[in-house]
CHARMM-style PDB file with segment names, atoms N, HN, CA, C and O in Angstrom:
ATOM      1  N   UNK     1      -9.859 -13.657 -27.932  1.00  0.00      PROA
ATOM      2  CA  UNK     1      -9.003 -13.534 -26.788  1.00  0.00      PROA
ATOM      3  C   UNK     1      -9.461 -14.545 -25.733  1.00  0.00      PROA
ATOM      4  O   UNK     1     -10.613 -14.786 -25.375  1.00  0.00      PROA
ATOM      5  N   UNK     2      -8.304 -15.087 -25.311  1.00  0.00      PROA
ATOM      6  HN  UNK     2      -7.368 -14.890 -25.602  1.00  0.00      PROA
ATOM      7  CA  UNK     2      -8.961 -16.213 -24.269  1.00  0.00      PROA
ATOM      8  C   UNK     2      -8.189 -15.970 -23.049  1.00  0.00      PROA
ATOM      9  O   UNK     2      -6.959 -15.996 -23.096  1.00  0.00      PROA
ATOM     10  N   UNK     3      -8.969 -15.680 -21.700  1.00  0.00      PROA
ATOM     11  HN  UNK     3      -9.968 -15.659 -21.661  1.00  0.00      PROA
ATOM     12  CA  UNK     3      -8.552 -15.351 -20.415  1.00  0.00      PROA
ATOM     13  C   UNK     3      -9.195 -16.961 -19.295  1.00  0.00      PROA
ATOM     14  O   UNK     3     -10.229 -17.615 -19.428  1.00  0.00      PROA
ATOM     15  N   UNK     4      -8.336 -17.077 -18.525  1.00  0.00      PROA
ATOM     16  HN  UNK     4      -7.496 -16.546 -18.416  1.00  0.00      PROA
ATOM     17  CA  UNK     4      -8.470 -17.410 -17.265  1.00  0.00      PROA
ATOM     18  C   UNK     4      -8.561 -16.963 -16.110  1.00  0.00      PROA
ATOM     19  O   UNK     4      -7.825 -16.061 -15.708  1.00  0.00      PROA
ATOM     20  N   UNK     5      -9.498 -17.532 -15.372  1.00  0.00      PROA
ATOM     21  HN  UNK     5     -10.095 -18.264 -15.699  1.00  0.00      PROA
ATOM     22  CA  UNK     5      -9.564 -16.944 -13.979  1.00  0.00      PROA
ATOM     23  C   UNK     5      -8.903 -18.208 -13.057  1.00  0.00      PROA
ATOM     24  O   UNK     5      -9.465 -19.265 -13.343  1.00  0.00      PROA
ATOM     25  N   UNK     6      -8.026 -18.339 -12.195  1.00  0.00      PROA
ATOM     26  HN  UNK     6      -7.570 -17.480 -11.962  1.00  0.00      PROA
ATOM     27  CA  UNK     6      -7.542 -19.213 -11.584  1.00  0.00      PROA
ATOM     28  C   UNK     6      -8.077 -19.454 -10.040  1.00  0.00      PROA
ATOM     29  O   UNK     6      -7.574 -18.607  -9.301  1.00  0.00      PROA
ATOM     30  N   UNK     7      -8.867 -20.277  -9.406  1.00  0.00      PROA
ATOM     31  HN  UNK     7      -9.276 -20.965 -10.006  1.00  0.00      PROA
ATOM     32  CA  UNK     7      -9.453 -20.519  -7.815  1.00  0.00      PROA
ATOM     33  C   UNK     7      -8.907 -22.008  -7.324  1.00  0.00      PROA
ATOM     34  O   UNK     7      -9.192 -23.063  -7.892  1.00  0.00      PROA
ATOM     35  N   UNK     8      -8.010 -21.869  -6.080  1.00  0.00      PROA
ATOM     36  HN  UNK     8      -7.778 -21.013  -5.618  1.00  0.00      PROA
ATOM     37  CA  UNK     8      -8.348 -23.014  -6.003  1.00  0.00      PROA
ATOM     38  C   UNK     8      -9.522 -23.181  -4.905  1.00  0.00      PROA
ATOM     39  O   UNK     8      -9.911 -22.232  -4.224  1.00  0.00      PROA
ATOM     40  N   UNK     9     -10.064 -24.537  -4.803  1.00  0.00      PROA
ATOM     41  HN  UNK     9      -9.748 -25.308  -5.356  1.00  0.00      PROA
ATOM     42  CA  UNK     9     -11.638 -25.405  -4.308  1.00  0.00      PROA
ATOM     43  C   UNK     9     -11.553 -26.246  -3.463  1.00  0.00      PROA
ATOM     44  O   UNK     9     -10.531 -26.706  -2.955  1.00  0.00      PROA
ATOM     45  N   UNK    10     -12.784 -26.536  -3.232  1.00  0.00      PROA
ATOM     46  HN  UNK    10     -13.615 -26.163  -3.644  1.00  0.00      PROA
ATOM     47  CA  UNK    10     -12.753 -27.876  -2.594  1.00  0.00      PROA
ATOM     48  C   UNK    10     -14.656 -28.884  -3.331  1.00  0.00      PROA
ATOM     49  O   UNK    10     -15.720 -28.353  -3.650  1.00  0.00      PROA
ATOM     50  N   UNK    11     -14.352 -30.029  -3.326  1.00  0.00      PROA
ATOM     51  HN  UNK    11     -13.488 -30.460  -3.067  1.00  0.00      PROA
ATOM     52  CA  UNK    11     -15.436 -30.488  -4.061  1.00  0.00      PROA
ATOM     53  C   UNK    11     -16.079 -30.352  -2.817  1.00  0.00      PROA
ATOM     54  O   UNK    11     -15.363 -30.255  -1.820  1.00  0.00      PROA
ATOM     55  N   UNK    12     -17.664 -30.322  -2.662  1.00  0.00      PROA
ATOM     56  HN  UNK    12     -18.246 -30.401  -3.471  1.00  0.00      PROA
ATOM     57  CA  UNK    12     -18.585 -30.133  -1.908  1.00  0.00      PROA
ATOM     58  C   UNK    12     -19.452 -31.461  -1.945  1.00  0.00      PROA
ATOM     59  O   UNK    12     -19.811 -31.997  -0.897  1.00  0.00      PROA
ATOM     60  N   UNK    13     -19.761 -31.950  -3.147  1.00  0.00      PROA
ATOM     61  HN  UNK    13     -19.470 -31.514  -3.999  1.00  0.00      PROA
ATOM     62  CA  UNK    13     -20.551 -32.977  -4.108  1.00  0.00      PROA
ATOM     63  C   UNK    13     -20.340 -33.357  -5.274  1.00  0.00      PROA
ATOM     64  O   UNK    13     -19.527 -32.797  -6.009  1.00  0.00      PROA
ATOM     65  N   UNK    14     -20.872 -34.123  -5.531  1.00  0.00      PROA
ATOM     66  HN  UNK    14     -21.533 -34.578  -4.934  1.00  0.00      PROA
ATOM     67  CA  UNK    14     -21.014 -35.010  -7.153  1.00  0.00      PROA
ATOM     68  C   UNK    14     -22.105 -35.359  -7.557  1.00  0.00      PROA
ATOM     69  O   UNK    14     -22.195 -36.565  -7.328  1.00  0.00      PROA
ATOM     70  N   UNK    15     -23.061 -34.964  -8.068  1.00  0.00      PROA
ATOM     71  HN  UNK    15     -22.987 -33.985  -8.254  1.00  0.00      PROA
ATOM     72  CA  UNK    15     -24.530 -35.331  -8.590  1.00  0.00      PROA
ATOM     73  C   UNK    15     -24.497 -35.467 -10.278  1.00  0.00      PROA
ATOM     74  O   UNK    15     -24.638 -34.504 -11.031  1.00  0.00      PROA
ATOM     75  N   UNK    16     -24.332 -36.544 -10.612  1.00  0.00      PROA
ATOM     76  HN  UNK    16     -24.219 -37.327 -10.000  1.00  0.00      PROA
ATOM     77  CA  UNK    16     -24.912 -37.363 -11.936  1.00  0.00      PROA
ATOM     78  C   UNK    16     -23.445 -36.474 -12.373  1.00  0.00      PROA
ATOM     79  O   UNK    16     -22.574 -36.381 -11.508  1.00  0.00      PROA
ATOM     80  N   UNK    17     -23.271 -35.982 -13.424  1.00  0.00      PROA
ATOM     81  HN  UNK    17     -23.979 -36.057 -14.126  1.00  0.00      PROA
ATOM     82  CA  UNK    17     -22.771 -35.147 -13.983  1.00  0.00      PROA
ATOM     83  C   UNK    17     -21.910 -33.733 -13.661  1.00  0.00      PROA
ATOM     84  O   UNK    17     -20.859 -33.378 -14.193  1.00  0.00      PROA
ATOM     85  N   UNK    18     -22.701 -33.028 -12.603  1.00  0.00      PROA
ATOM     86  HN  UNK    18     -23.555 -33.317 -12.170  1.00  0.00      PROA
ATOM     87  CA  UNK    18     -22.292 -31.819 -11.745  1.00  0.00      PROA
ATOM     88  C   UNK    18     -21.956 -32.049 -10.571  1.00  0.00      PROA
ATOM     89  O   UNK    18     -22.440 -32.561  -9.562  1.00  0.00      PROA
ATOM     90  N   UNK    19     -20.476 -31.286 -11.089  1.00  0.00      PROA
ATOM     91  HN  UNK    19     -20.083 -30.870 -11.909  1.00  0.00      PROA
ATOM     92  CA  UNK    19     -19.321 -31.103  -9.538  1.00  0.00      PROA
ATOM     93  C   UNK    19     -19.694 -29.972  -8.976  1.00  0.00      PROA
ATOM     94  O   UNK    19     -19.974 -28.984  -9.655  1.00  0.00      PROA
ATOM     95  N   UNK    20     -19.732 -29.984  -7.917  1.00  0.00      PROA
ATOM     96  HN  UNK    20     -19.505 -30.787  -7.366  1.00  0.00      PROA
ATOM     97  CA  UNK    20     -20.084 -28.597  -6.902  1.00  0.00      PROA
ATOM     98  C   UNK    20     -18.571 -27.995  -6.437  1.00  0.00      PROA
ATOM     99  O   UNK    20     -17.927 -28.856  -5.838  1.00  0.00      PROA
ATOM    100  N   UNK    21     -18.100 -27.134  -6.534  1.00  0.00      PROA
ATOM    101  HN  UNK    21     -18.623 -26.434  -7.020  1.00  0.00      PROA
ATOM    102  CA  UNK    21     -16.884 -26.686  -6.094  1.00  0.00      PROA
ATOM    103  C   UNK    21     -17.120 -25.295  -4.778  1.00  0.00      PROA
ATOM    104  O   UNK    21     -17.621 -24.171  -4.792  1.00  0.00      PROA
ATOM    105  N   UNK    22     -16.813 -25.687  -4.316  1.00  0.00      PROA
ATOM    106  HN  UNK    22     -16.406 -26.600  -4.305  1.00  0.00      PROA
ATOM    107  CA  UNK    22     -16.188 -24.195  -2.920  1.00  0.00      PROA
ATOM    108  C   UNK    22     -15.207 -23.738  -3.238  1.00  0.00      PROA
ATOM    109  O   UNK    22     -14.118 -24.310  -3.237  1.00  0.00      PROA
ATOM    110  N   UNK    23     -15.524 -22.193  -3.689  1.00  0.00      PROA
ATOM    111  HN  UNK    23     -16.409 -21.728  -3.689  1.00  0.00      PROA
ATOM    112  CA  UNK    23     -14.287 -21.887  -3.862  1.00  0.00      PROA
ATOM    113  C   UNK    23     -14.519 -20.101  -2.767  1.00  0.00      PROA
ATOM    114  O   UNK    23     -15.570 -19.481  -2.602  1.00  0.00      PROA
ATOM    115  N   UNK    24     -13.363 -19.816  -2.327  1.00  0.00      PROA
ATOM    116  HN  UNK    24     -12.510 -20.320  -2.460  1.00  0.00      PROA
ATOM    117  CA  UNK    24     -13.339 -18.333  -1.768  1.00  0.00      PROA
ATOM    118  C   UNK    24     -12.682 -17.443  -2.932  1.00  0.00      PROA
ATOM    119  O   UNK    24     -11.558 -17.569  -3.416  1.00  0.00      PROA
ATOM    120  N   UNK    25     -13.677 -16.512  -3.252  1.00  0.00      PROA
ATOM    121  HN  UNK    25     -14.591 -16.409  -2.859  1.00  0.00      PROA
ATOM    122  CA  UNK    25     -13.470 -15.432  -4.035  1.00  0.00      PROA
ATOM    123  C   UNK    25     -12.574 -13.646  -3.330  1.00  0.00      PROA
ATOM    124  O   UNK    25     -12.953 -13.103  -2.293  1.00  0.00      PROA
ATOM    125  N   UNK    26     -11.868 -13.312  -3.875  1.00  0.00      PROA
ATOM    126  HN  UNK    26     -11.560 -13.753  -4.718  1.00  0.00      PROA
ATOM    127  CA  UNK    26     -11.308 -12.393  -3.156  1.00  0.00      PROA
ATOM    128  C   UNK    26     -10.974 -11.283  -3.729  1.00  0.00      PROA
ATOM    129  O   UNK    26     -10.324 -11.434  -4.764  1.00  0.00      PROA
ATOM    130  N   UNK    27     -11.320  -9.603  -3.233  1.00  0.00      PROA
ATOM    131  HN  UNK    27     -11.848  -9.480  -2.393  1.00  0.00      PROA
ATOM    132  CA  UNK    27     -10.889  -8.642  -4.225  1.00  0.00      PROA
ATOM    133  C   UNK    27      -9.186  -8.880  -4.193  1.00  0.00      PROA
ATOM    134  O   UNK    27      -8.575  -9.802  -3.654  1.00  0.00      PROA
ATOM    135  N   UNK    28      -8.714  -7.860  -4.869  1.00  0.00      PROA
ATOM    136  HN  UNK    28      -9.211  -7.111  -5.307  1.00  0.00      PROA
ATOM    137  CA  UNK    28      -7.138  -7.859  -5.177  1.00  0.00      PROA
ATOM    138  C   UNK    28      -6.629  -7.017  -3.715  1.00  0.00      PROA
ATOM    139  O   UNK    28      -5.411  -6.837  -3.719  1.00  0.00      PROA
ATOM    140  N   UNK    29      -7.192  -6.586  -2.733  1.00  0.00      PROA
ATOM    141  HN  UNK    29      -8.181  -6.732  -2.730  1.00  0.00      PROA
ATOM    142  CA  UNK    29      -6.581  -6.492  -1.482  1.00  0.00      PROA
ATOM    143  C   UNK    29      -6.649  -7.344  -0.152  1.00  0.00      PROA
ATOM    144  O   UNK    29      -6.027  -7.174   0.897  1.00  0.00      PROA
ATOM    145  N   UNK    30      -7.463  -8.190  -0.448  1.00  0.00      PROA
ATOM    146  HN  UNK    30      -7.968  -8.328  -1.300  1.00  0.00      PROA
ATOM    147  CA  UNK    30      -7.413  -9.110   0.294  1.00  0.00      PROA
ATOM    148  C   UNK    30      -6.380  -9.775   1.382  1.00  0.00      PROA
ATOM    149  O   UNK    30      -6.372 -10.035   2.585  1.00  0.00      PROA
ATOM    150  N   UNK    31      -5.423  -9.908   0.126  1.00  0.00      PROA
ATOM    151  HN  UNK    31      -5.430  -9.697  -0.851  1.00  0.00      PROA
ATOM    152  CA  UNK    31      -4.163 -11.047   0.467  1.00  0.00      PROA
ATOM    153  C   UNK    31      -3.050  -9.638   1.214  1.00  0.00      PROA
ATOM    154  O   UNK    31      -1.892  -9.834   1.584  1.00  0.00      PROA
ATOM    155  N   UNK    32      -3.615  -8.582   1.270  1.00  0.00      PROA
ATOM    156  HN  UNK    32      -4.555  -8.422   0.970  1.00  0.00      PROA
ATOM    157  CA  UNK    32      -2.617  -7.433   1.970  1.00  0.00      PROA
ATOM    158  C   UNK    32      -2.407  -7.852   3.632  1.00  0.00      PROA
ATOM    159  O   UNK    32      -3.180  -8.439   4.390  1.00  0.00      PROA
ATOM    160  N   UNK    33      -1.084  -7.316   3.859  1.00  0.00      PROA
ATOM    161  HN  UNK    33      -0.456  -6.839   3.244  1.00  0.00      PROA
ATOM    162  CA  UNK    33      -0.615  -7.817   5.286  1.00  0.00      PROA
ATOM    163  C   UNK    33      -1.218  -6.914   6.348  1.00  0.00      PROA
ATOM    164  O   UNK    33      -1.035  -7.078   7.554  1.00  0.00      PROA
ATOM    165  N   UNK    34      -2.036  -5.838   5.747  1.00  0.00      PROA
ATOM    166  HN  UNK    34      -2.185  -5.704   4.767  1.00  0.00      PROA
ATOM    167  CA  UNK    34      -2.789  -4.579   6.548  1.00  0.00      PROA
ATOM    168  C   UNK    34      -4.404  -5.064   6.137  1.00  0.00      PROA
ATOM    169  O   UNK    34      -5.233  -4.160   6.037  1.00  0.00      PROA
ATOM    170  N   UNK    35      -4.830  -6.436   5.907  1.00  0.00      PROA
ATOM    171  HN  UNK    35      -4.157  -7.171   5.988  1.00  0.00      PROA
ATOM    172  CA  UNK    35      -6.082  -5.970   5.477  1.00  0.00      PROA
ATOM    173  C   UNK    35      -7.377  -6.053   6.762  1.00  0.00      PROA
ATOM    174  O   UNK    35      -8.546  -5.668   6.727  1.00  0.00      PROA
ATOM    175  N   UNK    36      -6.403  -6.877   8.091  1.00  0.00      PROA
ATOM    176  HN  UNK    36      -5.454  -7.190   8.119  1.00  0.00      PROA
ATOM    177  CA  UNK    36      -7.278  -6.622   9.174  1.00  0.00      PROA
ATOM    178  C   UNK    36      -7.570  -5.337   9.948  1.00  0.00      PROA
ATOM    179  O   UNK    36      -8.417  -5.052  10.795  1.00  0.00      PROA
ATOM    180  N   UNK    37      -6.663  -4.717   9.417  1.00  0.00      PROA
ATOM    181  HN  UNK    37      -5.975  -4.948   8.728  1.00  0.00      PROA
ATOM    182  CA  UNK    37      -6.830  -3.261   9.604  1.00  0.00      PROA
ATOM    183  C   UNK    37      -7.490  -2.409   8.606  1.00  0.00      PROA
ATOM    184  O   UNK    37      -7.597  -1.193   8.763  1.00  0.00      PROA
ATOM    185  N   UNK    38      -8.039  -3.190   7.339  1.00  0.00      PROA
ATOM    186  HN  UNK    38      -7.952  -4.178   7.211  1.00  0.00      PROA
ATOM    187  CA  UNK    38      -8.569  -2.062   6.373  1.00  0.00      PROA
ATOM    188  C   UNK    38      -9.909  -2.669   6.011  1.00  0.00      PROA
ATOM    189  O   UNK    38     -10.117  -3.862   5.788  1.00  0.00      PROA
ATOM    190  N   UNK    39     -10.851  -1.612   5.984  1.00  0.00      PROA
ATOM    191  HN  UNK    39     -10.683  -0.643   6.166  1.00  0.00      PROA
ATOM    192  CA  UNK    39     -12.380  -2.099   6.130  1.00  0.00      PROA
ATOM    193  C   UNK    39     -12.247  -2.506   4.434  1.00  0.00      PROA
ATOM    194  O   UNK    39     -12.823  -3.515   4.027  1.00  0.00      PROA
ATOM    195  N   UNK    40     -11.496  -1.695   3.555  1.00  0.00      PROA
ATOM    196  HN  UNK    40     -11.028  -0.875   3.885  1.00  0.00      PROA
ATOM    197  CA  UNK    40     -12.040  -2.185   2.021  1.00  0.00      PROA
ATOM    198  C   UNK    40     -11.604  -3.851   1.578  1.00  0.00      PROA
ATOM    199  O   UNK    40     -11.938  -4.184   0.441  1.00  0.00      PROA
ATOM    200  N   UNK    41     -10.999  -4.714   2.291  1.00  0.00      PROA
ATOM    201  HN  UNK    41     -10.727  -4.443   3.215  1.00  0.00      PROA
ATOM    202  CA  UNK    41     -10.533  -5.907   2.027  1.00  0.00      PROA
ATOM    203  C   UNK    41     -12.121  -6.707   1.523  1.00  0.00      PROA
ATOM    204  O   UNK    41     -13.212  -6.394   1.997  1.00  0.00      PROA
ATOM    205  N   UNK    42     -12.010  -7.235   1.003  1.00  0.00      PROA
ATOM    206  HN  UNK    42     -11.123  -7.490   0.618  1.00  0.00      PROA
ATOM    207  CA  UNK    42     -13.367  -8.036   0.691  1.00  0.00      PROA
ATOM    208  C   UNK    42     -13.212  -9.767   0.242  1.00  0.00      PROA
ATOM    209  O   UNK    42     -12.400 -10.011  -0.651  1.00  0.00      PROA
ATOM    210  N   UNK    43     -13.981 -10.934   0.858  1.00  0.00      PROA
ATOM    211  HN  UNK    43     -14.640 -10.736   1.583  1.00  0.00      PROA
ATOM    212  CA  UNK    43     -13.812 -12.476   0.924  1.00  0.00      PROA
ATOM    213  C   UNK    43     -15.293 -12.854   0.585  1.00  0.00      PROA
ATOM    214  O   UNK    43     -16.317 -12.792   1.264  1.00  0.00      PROA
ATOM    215  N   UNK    44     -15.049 -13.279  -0.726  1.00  0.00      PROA
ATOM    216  HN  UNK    44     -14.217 -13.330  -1.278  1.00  0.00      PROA
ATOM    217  CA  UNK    44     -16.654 -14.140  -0.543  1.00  0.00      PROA
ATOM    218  C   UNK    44     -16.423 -15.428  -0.745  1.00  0.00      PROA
ATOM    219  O   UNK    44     -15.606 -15.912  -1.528  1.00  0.00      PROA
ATOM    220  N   UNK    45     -17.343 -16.126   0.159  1.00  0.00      PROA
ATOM    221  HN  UNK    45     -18.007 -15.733   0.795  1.00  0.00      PROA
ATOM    222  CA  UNK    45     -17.231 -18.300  -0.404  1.00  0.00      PROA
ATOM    223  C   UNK    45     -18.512 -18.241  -1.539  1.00  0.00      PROA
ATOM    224  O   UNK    45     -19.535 -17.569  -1.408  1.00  0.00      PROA
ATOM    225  N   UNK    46     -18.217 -19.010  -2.529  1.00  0.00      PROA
ATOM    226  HN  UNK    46     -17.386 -19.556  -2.635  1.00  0.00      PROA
ATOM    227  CA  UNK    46     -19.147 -19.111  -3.718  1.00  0.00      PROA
ATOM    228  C   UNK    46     -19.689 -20.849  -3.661  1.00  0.00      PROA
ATOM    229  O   UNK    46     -19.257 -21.299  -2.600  1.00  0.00      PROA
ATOM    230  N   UNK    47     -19.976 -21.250  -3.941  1.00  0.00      PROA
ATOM    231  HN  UNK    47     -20.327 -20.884  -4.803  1.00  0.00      PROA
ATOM    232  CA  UNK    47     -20.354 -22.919  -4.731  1.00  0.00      PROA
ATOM    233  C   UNK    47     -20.345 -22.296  -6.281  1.00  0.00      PROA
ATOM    234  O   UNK    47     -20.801 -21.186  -6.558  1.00  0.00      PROA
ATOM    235  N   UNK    48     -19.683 -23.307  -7.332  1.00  0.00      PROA
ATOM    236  HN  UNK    48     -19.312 -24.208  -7.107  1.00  0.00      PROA
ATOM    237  CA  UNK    48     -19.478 -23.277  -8.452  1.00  0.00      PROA
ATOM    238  C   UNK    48     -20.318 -24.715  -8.935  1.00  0.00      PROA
ATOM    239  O   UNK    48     -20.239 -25.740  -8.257  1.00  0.00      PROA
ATOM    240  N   UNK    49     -20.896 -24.660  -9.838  1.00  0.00      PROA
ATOM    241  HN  UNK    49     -20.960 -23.828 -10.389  1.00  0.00      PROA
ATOM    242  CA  UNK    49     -21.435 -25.702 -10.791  1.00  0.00      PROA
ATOM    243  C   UNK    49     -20.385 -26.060 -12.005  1.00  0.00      PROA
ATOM    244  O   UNK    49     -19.917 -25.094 -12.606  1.00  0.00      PROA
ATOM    245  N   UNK    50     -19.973 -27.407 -12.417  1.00  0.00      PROA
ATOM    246  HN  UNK    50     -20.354 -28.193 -11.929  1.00  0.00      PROA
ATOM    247  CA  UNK    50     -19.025 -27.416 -12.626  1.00  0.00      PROA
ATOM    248  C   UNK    50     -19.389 -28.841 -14.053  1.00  0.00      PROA
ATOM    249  O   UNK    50     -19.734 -29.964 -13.686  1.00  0.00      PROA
ATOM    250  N   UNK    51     -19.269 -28.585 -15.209  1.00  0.00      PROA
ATOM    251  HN  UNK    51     -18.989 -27.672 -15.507  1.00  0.00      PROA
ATOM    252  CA  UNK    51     -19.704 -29.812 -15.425  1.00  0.00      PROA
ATOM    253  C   UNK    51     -18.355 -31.341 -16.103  1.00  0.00      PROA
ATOM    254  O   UNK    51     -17.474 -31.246 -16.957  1.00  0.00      PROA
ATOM    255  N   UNK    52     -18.656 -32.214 -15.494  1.00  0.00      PROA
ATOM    256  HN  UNK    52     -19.372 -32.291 -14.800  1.00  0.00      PROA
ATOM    257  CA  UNK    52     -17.791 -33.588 -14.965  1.00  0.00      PROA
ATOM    258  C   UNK    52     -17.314 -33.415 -16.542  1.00  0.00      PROA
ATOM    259  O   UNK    52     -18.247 -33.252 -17.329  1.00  0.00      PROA
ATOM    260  N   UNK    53     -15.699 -33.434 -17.219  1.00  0.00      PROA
ATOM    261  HN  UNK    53     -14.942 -33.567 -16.580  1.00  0.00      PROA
ATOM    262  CA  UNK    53     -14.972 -33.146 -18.361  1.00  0.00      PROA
ATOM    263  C   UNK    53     -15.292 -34.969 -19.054  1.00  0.00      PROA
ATOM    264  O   UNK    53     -15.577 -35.252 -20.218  1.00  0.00      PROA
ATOM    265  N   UNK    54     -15.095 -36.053 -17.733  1.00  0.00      PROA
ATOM    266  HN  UNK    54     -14.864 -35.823 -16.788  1.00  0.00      PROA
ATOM    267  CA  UNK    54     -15.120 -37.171 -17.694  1.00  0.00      PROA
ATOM    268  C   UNK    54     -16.791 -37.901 -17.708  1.00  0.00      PROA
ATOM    269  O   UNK    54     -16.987 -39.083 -17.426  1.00  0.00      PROA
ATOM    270  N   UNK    55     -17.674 -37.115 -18.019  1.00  0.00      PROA
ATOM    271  HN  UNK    55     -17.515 -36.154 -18.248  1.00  0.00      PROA
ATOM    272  CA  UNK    55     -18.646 -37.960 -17.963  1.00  0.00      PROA
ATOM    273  C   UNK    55     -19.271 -38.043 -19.359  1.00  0.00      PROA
ATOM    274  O   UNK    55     -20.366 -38.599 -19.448  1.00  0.00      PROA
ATOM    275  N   UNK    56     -18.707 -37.562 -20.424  1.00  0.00      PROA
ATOM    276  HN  UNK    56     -17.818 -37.111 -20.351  1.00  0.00      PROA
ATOM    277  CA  UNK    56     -18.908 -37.942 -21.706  1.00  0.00      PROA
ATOM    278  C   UNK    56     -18.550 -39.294 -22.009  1.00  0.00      PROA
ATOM    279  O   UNK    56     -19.357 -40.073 -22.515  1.00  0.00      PROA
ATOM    280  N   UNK    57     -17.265 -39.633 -21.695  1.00  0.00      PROA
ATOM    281  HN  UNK    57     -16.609 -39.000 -21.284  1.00  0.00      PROA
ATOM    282  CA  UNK    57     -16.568 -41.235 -22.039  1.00  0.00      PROA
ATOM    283  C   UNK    57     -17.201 -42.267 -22.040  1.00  0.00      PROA
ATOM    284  OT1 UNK    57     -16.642 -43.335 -22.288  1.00  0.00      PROA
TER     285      UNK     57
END
């Protein structure tokens, strides 16, 4: 079985090989139009290690 998780990022860096990505992680209430009003909303920023698809070539 093959799943995806979909984030979008922002690059942070580029070192040799490894992309650094920013991405904000979010539970599934997050994006609610009540969530400044609800303590369970939850946002985390991550850095992702990422390795360059293009640096084999």
């Amino acid at each position: 079985m093959s799943e995806s998780i979909n984030h979008n990022g922002r690059i942070e860096k580029i070192e040799g090989d490894t992309i650094f990505v920013r991405i904000i992680q979010q539970s599934a209430c997050s994006g609610c139009h009540a969530k400044g009003m609800c303590s369970a909303s939850d946002q985390k920023e991550k850095i992702i290690e990422v390795n360059d698809p293009d640096s084999g070539r």
